[in-house]
Backbone as a chain_set.jsonl record, in Angstrom:
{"seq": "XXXXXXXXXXXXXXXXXXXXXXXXXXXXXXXXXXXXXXXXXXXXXXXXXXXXXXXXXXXXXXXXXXXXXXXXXXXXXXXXXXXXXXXXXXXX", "coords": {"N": [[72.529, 118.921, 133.572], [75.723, 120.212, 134.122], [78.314, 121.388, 132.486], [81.707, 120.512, 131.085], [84.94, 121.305, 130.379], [87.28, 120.409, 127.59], [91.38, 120.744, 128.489], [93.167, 123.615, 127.588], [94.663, 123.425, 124.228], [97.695, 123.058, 122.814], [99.355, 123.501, 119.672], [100.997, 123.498, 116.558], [100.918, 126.759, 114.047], [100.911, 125.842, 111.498], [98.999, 123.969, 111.725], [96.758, 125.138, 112.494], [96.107, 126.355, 110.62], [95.315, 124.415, 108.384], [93.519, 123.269, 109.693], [91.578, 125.646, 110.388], [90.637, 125.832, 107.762], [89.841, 123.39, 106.783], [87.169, 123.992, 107.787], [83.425, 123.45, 107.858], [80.747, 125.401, 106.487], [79.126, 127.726, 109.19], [80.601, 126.615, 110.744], [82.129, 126.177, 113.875], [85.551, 126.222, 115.339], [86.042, 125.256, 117.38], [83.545, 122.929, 117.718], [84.195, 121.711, 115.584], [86.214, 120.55, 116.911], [85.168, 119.618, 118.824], [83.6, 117.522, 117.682], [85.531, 115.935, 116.439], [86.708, 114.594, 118.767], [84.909, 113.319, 119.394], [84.146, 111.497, 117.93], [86.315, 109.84, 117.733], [85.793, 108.722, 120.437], [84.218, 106.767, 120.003], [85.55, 105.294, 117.735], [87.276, 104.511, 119.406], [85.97, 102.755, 121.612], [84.556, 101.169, 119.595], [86.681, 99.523, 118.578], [87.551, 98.816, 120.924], [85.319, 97.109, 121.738], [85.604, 95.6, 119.618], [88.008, 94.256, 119.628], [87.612, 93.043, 121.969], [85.415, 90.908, 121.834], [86.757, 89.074, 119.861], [88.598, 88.362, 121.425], [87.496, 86.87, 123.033], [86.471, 84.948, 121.424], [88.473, 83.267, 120.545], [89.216, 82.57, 123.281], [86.716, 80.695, 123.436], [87.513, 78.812, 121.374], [89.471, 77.291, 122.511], [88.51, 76.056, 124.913], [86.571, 74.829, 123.692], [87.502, 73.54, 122.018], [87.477, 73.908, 118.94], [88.01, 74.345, 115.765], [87.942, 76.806, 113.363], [89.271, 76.804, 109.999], [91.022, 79.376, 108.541], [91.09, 79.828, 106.189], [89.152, 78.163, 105.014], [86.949, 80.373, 105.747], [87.598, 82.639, 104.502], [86.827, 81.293, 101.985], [84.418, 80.87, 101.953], [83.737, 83.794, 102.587], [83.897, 85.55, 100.151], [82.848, 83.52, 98.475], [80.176, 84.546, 99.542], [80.618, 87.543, 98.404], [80.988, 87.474, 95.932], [78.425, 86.665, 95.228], [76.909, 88.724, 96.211], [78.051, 90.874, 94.6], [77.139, 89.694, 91.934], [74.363, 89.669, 91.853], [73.75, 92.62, 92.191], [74.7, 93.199, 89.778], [72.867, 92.103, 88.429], [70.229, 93.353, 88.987], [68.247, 95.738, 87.582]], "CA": [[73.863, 118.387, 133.711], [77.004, 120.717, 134.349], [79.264, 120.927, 131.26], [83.162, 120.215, 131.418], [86.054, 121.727, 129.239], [88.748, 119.985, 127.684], [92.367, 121.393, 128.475], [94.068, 123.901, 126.775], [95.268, 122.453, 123.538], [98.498, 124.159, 121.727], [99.529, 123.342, 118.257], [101.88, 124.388, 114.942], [100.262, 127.398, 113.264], [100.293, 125.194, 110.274], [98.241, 122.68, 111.975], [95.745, 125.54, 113.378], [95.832, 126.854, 109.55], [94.955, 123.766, 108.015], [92.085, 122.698, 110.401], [90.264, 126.273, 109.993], [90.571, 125.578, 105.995], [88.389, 122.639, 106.187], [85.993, 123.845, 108.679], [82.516, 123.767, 107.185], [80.16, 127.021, 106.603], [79.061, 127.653, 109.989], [81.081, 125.454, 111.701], [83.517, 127.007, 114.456], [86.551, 125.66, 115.652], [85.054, 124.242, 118.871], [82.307, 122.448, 117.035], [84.818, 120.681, 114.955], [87.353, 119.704, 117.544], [84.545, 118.666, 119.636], [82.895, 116.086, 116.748], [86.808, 115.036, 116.104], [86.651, 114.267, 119.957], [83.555, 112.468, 120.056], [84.482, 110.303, 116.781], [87.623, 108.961, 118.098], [85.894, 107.787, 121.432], [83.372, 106.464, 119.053], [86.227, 104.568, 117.167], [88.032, 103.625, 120.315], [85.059, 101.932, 121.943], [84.555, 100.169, 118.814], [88.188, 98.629, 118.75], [88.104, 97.693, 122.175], [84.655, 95.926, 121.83], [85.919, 94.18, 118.354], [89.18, 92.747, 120.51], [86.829, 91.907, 123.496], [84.795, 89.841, 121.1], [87.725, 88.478, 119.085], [89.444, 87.361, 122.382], [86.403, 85.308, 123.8], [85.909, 83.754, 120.436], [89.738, 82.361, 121.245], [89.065, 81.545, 124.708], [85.819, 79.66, 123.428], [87.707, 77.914, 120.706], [90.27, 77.248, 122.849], [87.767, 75.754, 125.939], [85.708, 73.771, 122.933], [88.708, 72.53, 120.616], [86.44, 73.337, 117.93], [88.741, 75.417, 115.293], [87.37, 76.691, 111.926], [90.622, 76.966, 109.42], [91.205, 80.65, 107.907], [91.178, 79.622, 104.024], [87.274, 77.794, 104.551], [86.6, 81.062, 106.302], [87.52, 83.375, 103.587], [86.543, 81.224, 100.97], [82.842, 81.745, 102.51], [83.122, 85.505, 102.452], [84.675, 85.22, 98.747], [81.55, 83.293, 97.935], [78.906, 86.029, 99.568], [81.102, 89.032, 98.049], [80.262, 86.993, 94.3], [77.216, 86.047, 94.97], [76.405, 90.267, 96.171], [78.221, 91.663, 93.375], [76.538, 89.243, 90.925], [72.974, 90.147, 92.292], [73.545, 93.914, 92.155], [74.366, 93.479, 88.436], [71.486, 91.58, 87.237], [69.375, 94.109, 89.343], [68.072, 97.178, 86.739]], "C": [[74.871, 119.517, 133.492], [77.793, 120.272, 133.352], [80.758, 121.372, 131.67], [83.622, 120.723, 130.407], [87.241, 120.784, 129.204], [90.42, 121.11, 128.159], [93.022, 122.442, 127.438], [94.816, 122.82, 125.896], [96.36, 123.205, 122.508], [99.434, 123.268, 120.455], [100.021, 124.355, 117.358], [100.793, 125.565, 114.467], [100.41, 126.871, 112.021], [99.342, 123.958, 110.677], [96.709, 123.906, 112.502], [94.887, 126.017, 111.829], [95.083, 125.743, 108.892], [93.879, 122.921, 108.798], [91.209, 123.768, 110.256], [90.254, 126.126, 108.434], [89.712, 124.454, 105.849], [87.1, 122.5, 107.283], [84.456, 124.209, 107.781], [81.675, 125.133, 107.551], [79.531, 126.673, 108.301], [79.453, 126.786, 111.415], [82.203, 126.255, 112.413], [84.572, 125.589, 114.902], [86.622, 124.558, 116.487], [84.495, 122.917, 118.46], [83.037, 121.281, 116.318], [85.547, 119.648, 115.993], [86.312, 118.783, 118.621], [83.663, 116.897, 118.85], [83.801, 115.249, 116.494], [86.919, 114.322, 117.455], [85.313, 112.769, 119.936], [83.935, 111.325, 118.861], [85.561, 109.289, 117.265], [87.077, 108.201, 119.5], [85.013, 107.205, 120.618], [84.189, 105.384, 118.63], [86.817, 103.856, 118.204], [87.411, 102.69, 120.753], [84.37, 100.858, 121.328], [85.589, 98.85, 118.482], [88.052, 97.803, 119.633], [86.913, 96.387, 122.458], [84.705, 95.023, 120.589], [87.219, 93.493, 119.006], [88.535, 92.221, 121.787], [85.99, 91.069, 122.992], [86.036, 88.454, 120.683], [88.702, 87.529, 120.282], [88.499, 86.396, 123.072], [86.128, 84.736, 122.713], [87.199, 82.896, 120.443], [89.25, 81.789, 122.119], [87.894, 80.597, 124.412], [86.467, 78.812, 122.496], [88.508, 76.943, 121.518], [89.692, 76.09, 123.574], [87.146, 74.359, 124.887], [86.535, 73.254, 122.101], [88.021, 73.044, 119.332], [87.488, 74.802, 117.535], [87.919, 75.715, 114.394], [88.705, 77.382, 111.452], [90.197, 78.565, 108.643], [90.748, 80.434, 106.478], [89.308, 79.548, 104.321], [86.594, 79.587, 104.854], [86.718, 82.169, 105.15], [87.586, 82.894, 102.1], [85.043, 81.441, 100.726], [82.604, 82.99, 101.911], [83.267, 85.928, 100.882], [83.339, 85.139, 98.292], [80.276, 84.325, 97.619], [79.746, 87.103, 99.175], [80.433, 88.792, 96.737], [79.343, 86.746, 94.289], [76.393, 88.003, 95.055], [76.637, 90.477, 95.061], [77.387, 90.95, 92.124], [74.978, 89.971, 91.091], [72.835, 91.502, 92.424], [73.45, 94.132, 90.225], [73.444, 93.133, 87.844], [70.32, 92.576, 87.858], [69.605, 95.424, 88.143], [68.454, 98.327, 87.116]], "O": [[74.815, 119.837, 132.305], [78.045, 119.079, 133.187], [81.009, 122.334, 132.395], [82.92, 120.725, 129.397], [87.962, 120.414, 130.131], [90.277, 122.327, 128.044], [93.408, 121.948, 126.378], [95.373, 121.798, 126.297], [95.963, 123.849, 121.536], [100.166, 122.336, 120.786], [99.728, 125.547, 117.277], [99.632, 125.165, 114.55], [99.906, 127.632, 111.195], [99.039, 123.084, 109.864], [95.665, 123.353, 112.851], [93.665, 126.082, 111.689], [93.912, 126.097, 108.754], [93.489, 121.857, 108.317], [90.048, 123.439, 110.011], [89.225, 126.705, 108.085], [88.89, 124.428, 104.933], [86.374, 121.548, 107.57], [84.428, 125.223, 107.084], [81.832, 125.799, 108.574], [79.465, 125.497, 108.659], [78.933, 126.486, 112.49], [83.058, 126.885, 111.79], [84.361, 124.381, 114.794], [87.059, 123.412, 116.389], [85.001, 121.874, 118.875], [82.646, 120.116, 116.387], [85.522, 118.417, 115.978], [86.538, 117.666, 119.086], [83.355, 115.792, 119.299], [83.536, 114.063, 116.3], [87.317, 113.172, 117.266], [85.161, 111.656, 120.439], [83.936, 110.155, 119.244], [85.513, 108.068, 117.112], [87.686, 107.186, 119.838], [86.099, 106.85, 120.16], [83.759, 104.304, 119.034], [86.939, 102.638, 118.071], [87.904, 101.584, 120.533], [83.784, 99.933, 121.89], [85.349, 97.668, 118.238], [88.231, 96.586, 119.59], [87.107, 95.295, 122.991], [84.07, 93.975, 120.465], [87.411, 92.283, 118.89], [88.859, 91.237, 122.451], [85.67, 90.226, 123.83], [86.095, 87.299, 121.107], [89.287, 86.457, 120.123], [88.805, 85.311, 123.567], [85.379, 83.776, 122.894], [86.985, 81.689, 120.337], [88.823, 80.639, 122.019], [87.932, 79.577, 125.1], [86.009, 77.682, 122.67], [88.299, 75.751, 121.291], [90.107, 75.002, 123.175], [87.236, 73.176, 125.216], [86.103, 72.361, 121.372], [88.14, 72.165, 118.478], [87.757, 75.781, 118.232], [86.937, 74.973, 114.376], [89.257, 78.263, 112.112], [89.049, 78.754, 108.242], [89.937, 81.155, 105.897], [88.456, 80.389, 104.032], [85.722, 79.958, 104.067], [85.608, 82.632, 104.891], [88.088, 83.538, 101.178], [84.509, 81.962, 99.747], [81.745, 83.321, 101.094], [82.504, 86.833, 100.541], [82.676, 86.077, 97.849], [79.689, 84.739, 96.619], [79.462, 87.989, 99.981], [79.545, 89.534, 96.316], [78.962, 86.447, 93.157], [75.592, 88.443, 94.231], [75.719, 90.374, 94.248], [76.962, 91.743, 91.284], [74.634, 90.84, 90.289], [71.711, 91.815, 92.817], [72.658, 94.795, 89.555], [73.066, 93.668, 86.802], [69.329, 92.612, 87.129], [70.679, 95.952, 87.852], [68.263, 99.308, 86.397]]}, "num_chains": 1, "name": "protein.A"}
């Protein structure tokens, strides 16, 4: 496969200073901006398939009438957060 370059990218010399300051030991410049690259489509693709979920669970409530109220819903998760944290403490 044939590899592609991003564009020229120009930036503050305090922004070029403070990105080689937390580049790790053998890590070049490249290397970083390319893992900061790949994370964010990473994150984006995650967004857009948690609102493409989140909007067909509308359109199905919507289609089926069938609501479930916010409060029962996070009195649930409430429950399993106390019921985890309890069960981590009695674990040794």
């Amino acid at each position: 496969m044939k590899t592609a370059s991003f564009p020229s990218l120009r930036v503050s010399p305090q922004l070029r200073q403070d990105t080689e300051s937390v580049l790790r030991d053998d890590e070049s410049l490249s290397q970083f901006i390319e893992s900061a690259v790949r994370d964010q489509v990473a994150l984006r693709k995650a967004q857009a398939d948690f609102l493409a979920r989140g909007l067909a669970s509308r359109d199905k409530a919507r289609h089926s009438g069938r609501y479930v109220v916010a409060d029962d819903v996070l009195a649930k998760l409430q429950q399993r957060l106390h019921t985890a944290r309890a069960e981590r403490t009695e674990k040794p």
